[in-house]
Structures are given as structure tokens and as C-alpha cells.
HTML snippet that shows the backbone in 3Dmol.js (N, CA, C, O; Angstrom):
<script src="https://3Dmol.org/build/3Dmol-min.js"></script>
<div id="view" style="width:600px;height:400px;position:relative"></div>
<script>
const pdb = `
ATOM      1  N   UNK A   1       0.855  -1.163   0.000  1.00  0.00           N
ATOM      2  CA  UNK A   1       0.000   0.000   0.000  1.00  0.00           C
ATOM      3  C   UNK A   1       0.904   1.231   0.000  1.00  0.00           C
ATOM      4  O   UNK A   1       1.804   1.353   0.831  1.00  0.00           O
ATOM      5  N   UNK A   2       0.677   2.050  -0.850  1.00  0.00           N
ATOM      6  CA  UNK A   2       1.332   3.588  -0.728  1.00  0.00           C
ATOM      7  C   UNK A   2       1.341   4.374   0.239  1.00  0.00           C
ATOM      8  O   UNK A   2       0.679   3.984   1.200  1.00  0.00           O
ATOM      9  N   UNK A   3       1.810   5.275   0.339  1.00  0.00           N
ATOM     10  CA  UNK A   3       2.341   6.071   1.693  1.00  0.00           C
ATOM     11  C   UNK A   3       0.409   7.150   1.429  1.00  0.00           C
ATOM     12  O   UNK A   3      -0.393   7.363   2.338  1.00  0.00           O
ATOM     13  N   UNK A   4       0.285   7.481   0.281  1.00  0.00           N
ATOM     14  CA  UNK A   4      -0.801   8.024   0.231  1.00  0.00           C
ATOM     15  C   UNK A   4      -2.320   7.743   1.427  1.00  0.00           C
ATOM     16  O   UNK A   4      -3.026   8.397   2.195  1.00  0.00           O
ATOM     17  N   UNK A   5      -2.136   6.031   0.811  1.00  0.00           N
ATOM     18  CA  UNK A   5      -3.386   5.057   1.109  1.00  0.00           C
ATOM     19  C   UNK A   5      -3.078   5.174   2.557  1.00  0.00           C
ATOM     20  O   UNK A   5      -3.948   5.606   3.314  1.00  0.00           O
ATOM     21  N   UNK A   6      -1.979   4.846   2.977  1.00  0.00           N
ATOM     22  CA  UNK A   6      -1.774   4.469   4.959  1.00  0.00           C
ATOM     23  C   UNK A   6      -2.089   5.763   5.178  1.00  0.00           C
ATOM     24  O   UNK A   6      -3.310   5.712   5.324  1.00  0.00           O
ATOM     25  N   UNK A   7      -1.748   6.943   5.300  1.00  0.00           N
ATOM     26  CA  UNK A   7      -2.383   8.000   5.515  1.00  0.00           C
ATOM     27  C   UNK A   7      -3.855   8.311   5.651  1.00  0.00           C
ATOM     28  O   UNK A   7      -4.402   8.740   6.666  1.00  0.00           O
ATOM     29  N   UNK A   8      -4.566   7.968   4.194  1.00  0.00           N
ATOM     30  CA  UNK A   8      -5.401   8.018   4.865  1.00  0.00           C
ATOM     31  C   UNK A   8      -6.258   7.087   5.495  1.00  0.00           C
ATOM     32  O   UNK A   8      -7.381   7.436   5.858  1.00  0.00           O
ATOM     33  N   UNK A   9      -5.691   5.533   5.717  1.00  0.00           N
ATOM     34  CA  UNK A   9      -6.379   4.764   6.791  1.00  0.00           C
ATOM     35  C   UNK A   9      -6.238   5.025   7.877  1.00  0.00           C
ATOM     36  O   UNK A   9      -7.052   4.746   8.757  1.00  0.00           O
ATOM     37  N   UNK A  10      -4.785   5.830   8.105  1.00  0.00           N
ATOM     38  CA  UNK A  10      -4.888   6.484   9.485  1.00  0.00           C
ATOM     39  C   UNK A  10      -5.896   7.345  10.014  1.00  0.00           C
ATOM     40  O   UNK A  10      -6.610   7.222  11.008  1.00  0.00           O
ATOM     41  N   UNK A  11      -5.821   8.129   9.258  1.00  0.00           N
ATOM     42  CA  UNK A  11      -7.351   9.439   9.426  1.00  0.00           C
ATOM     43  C   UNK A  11      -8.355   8.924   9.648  1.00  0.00           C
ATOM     44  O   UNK A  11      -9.157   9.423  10.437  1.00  0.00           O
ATOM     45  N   UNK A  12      -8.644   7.480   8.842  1.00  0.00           N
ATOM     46  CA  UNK A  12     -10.057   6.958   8.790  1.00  0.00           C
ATOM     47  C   UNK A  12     -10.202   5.925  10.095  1.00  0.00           C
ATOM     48  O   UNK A  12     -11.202   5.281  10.413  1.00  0.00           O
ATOM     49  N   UNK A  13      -8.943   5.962  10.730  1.00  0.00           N
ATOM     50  CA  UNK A  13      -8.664   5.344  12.110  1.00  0.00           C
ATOM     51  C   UNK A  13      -8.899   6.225  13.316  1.00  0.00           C
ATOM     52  O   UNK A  13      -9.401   5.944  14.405  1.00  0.00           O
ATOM     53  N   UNK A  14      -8.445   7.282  12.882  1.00  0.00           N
ATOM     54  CA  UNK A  14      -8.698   8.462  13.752  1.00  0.00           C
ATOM     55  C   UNK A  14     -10.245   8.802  13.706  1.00  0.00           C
ATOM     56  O   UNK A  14     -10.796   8.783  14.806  1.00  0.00           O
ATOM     57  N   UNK A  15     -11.165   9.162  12.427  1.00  0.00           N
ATOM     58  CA  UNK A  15     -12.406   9.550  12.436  1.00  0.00           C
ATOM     59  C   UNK A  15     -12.881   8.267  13.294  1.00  0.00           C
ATOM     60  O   UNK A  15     -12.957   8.627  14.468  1.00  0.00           O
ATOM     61  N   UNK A  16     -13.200   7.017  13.165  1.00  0.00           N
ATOM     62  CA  UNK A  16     -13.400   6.116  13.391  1.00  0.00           C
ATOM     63  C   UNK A  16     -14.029   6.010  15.076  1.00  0.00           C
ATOM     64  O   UNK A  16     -15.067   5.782  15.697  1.00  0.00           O
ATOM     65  N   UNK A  17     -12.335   6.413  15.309  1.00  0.00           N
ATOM     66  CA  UNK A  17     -11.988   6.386  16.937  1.00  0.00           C
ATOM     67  C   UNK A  17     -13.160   7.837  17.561  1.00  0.00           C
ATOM     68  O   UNK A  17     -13.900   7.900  18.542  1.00  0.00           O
ATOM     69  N   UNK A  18     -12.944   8.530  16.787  1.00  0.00           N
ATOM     70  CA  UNK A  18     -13.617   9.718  17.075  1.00  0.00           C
ATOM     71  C   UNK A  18     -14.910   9.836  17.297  1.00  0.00           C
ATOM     72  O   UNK A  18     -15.370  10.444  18.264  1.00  0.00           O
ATOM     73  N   UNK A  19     -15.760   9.120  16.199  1.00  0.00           N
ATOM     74  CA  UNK A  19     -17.225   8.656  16.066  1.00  0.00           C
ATOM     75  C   UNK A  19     -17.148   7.628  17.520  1.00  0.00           C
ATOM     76  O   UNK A  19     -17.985   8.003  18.342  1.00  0.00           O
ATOM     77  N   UNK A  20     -16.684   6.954  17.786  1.00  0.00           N
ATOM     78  CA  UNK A  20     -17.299   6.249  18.983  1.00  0.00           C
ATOM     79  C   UNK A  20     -16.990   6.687  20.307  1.00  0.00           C
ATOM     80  O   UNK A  20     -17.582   6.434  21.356  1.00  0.00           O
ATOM     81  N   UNK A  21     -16.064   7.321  20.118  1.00  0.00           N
ATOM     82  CA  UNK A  21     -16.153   8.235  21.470  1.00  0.00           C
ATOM     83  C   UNK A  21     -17.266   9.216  21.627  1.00  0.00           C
ATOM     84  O   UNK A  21     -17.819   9.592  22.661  1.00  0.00           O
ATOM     85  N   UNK A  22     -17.434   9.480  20.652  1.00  0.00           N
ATOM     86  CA  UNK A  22     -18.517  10.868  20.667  1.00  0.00           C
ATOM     87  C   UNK A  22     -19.935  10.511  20.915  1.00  0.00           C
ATOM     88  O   UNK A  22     -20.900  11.147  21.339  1.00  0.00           O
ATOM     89  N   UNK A  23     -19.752   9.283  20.514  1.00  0.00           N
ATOM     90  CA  UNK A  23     -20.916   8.062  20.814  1.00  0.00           C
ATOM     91  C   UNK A  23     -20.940   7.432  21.807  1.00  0.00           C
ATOM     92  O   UNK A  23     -21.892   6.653  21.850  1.00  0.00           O
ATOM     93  N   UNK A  24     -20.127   7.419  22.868  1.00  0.00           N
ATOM     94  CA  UNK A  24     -19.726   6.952  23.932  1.00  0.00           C
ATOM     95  C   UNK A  24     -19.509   5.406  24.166  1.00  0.00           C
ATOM     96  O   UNK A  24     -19.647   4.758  25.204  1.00  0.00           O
ATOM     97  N   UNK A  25     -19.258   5.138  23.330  1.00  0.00           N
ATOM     98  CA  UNK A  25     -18.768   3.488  22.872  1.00  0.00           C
ATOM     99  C   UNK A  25     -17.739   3.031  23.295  1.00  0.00           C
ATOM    100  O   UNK A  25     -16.864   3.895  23.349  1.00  0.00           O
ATOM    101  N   UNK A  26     -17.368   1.890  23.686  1.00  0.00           N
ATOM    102  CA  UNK A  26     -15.726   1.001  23.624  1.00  0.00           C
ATOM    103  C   UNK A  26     -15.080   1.321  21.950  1.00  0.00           C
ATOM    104  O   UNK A  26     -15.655   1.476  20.873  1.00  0.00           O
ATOM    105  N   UNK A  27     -13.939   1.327  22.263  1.00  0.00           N
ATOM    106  CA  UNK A  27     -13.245   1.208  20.780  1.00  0.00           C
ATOM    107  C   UNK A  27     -12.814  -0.285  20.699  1.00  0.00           C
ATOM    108  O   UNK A  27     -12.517  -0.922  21.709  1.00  0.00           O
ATOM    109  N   UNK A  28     -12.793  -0.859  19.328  1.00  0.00           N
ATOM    110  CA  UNK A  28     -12.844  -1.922  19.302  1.00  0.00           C
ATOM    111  C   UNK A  28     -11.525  -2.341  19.221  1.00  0.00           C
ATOM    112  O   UNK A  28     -10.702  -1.533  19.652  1.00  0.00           O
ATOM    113  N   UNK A  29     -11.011  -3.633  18.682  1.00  0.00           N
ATOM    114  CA  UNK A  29      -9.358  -4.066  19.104  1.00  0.00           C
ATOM    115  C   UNK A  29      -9.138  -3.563  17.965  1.00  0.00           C
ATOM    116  O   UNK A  29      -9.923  -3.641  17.020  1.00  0.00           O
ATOM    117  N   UNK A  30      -7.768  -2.854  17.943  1.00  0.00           N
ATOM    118  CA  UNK A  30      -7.432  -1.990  17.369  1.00  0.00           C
ATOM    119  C   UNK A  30      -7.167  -2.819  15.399  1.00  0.00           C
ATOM    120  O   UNK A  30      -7.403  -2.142  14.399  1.00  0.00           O
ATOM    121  N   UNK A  31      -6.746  -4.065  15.336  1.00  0.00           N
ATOM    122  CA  UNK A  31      -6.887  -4.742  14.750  1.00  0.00           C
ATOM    123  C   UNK A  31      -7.891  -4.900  13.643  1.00  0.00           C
ATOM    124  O   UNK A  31      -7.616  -5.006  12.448  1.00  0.00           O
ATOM    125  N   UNK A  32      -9.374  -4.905  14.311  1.00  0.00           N
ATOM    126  CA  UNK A  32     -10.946  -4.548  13.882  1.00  0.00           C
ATOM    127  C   UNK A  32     -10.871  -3.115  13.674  1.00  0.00           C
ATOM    128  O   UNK A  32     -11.642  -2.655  12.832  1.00  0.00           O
ATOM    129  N   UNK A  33     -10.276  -2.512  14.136  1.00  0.00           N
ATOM    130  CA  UNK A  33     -10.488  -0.719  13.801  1.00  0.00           C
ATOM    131  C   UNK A  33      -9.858  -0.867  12.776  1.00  0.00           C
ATOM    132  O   UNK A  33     -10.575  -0.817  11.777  1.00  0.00           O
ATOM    133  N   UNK A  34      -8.173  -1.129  12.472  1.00  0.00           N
ATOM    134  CA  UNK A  34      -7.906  -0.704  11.251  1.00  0.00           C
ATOM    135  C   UNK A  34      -8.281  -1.633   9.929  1.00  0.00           C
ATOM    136  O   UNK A  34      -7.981  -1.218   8.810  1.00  0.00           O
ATOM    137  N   UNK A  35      -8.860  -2.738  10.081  1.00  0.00           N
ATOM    138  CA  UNK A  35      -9.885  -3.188   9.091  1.00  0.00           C
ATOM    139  C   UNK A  35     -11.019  -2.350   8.681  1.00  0.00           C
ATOM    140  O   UNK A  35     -11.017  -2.117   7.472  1.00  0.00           O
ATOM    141  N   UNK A  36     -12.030  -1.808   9.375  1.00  0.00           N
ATOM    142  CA  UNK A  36     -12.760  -1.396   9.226  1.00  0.00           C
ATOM    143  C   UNK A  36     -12.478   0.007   8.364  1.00  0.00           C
ATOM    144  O   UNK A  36     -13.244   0.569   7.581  1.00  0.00           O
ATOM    145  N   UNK A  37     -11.205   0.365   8.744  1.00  0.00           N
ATOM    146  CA  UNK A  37     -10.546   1.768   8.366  1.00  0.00           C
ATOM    147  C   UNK A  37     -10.179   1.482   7.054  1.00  0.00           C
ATOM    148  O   UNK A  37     -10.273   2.345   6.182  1.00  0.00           O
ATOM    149  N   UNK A  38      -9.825   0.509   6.855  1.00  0.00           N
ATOM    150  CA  UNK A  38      -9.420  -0.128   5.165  1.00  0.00           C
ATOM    151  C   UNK A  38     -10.339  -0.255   4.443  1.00  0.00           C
ATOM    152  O   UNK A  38     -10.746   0.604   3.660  1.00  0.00           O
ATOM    153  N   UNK A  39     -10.663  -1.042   4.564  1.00  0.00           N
ATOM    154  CA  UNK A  39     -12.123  -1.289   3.870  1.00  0.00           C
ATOM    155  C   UNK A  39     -12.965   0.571   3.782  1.00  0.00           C
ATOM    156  O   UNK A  39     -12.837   1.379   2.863  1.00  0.00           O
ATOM    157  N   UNK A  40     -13.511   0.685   4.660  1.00  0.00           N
ATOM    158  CA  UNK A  40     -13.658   2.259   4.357  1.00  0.00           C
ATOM    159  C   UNK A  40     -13.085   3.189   3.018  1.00  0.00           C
ATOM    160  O   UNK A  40     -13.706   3.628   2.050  1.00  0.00           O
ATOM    161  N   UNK A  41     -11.727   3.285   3.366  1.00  0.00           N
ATOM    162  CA  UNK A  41     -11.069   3.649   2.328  1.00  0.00           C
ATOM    163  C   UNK A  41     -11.017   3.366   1.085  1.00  0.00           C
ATOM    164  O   UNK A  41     -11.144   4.187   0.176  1.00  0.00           O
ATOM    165  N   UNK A  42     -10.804   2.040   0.948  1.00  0.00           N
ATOM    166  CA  UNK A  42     -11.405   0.951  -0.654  1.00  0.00           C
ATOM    167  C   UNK A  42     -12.315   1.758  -1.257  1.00  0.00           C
ATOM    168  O   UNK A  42     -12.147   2.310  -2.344  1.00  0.00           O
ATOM    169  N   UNK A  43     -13.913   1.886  -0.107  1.00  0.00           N
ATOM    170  CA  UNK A  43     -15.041   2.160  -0.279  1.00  0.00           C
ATOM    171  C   UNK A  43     -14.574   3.429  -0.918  1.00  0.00           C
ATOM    172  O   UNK A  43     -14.835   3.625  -2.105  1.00  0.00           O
ATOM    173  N   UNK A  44     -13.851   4.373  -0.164  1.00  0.00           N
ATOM    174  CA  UNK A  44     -14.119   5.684  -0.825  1.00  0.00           C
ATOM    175  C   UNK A  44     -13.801   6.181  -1.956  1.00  0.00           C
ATOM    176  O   UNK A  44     -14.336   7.065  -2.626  1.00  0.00           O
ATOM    177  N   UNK A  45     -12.479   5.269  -2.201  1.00  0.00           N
ATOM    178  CA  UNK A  45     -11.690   5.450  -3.904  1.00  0.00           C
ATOM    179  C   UNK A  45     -12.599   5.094  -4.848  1.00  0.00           C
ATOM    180  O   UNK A  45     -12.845   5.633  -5.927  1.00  0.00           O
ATOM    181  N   UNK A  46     -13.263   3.750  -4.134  1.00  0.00           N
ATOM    182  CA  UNK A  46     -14.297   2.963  -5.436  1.00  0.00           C
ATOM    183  C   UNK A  46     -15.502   4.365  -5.820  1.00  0.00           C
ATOM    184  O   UNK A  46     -16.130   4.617  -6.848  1.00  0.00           O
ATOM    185  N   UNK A  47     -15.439   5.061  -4.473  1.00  0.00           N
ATOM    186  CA  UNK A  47     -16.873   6.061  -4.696  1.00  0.00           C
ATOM    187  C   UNK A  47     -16.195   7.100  -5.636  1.00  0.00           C
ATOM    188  O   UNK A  47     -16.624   6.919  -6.775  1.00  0.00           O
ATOM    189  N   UNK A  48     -15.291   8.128  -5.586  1.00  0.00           N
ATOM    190  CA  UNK A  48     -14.194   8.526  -5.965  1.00  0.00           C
ATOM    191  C   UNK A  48     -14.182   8.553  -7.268  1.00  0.00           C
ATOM    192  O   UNK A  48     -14.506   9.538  -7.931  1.00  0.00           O
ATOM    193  N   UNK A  49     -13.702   7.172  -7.850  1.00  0.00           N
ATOM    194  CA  UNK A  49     -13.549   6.676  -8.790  1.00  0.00           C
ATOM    195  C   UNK A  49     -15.013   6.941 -10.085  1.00  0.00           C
ATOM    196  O   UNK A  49     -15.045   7.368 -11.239  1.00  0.00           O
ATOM    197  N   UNK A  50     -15.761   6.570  -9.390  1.00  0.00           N
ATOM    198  CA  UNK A  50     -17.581   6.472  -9.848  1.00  0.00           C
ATOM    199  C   UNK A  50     -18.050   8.240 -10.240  1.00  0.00           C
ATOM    200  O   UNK A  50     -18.599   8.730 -11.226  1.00  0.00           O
ATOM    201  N   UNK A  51     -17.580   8.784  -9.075  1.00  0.00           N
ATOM    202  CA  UNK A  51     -18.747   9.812  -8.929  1.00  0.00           C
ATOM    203  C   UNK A  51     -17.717  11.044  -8.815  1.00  0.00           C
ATOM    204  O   UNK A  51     -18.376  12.084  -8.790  1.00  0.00           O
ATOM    205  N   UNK A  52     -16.267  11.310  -8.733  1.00  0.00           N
ATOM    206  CA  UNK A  52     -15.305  11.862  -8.343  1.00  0.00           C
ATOM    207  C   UNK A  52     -15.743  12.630  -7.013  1.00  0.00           C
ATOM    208  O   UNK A  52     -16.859  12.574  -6.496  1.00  0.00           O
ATOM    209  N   UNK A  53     -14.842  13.228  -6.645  1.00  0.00           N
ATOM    210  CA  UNK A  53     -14.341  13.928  -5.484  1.00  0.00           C
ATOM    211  C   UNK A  53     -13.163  13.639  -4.820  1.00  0.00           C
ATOM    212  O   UNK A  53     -12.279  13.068  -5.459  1.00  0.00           O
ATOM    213  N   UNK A  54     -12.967  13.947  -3.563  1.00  0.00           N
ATOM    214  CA  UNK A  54     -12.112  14.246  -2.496  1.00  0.00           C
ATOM    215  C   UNK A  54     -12.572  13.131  -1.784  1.00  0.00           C
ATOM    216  O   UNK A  54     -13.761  12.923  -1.541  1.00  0.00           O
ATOM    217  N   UNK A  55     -11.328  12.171  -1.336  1.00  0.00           N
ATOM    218  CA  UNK A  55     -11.484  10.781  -0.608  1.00  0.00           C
ATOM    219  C   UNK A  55     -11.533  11.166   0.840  1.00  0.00           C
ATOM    220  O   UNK A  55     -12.324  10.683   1.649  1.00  0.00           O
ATOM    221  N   UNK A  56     -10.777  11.924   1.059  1.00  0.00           N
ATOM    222  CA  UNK A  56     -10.597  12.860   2.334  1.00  0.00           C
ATOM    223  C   UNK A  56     -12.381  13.149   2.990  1.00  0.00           C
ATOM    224  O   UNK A  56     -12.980  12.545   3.880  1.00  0.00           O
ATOM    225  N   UNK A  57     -12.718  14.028   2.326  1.00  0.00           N
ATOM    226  CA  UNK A  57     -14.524  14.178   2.160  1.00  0.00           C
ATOM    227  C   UNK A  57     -15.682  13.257   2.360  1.00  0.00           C
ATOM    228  O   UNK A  57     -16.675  13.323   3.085  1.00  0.00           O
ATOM    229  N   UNK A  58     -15.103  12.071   1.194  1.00  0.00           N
ATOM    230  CA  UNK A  58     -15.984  10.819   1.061  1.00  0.00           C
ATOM    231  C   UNK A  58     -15.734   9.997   1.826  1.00  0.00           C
ATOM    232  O   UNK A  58     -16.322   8.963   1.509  1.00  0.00           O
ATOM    233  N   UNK A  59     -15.011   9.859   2.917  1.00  0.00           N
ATOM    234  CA  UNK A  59     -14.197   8.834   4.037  1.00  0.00           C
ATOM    235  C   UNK A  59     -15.092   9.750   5.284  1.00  0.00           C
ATOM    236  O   UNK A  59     -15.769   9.019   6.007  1.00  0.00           O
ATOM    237  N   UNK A  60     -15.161  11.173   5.588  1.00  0.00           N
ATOM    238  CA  UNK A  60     -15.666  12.103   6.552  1.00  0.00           C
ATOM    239  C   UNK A  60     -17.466  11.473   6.514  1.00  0.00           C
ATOM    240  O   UNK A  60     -18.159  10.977   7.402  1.00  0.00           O
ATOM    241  N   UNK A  61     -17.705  11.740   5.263  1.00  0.00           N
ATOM    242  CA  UNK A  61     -19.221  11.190   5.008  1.00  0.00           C
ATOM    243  C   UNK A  61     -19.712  10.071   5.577  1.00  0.00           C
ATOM    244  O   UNK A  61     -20.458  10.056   6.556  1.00  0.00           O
ATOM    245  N   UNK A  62     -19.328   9.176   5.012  1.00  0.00           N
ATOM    246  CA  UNK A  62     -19.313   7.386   5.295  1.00  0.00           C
ATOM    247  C   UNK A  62     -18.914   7.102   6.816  1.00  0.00           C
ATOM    248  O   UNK A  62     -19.165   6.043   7.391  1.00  0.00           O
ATOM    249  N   UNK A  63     -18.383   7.988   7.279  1.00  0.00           N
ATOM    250  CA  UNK A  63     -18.122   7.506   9.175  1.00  0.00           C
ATOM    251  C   UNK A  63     -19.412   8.190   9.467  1.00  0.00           C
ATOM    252  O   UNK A  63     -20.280   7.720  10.204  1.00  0.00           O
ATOM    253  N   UNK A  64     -19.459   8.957   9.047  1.00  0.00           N
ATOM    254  CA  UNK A  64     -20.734  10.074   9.849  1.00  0.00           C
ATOM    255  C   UNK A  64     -22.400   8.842   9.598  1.00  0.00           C
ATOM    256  O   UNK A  64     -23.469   8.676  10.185  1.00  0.00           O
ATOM    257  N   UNK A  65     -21.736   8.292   8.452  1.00  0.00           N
ATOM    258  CA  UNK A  65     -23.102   7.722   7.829  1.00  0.00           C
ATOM    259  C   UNK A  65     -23.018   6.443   8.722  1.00  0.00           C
ATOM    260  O   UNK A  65     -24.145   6.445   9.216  1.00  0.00           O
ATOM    261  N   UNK A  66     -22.349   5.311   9.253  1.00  0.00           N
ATOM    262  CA  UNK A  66     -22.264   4.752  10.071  1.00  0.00           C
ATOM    263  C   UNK A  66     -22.595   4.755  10.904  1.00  0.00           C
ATOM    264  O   UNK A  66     -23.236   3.765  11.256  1.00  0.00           O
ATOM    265  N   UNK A  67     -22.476   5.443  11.482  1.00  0.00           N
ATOM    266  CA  UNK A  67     -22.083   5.825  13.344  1.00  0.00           C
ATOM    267  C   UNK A  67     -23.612   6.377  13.144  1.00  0.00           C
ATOM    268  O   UNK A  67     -24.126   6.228  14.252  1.00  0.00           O
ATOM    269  N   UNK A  68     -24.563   6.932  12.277  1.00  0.00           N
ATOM    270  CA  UNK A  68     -25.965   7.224  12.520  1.00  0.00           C
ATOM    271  C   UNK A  68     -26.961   6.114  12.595  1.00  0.00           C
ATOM    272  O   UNK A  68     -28.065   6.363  13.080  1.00  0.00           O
ATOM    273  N   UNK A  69     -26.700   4.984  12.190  1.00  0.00           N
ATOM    274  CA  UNK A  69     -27.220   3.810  12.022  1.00  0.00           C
ATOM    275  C   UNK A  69     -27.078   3.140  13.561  1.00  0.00           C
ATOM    276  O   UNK A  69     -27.482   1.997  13.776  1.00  0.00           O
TER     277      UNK A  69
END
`;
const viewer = $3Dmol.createViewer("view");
viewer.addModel(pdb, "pdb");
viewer.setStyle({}, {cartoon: {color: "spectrum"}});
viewer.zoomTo();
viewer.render();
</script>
């Protein structure tokens, strides 16, 4: 994976972490977080890719859209 991509699974590790705190949740093993953070990301290039924009943006969206469910 590129230095690009880990970047932003980090962020999407960080939003992640962020949404469940704010939610007042356990964070999960960190392991399951950065899966979830990957996959995310996939998601957002594939969206990206489709519909263009900013992955940065479309990664912000998709946690928000989660964490409402």
C-alpha cells in the first residue's frame, strides 16, 4: 500500500476512533479498527472513482453515515 493510502487509513482510524467516542462506545481491538478503516477507504476510492471527489470528504461522510445507524 502507498504512503498516500496508509495515511489516509490512518485518518479513517482516527475519524473512526472519534465517532465512537462521541458516541460513547468502547473502541474496538485496534486490529478490527484498522480493518474497518481499510475497507472504508477501498469504499471511498471505489466512490471517488464512480462519482469523483475528495477521498478525504468521502471517508468524513461514510463515518458520519455509520455511526448514525
Amino acid at each position: 500500500m502507498g504512503f498516500l493510502k496508509n495515511q489516509q487509513v490512518k485518518a479513517a482510524i482516527r475519524l473512526l476512533a472519534w465517532q465512537y467516542e462521541r458516541n460513547g462506545q468502547p473502541l474496538p481491538e485496534k486490529a478490527v479498527l484498522e480493518g474497518h478503516a481499510r475497507q472504508l477507504v477501498e469504499d471511498a476510492h471505489r466512490i471517488a472513482r464512480e462519482r469523483g471527489g475528495n477521498v478525504l470528504a468521502i471517508l468524513k461522510e461514510m463515518v458520519a453515515e455509520i455511526r448514525r445507524r
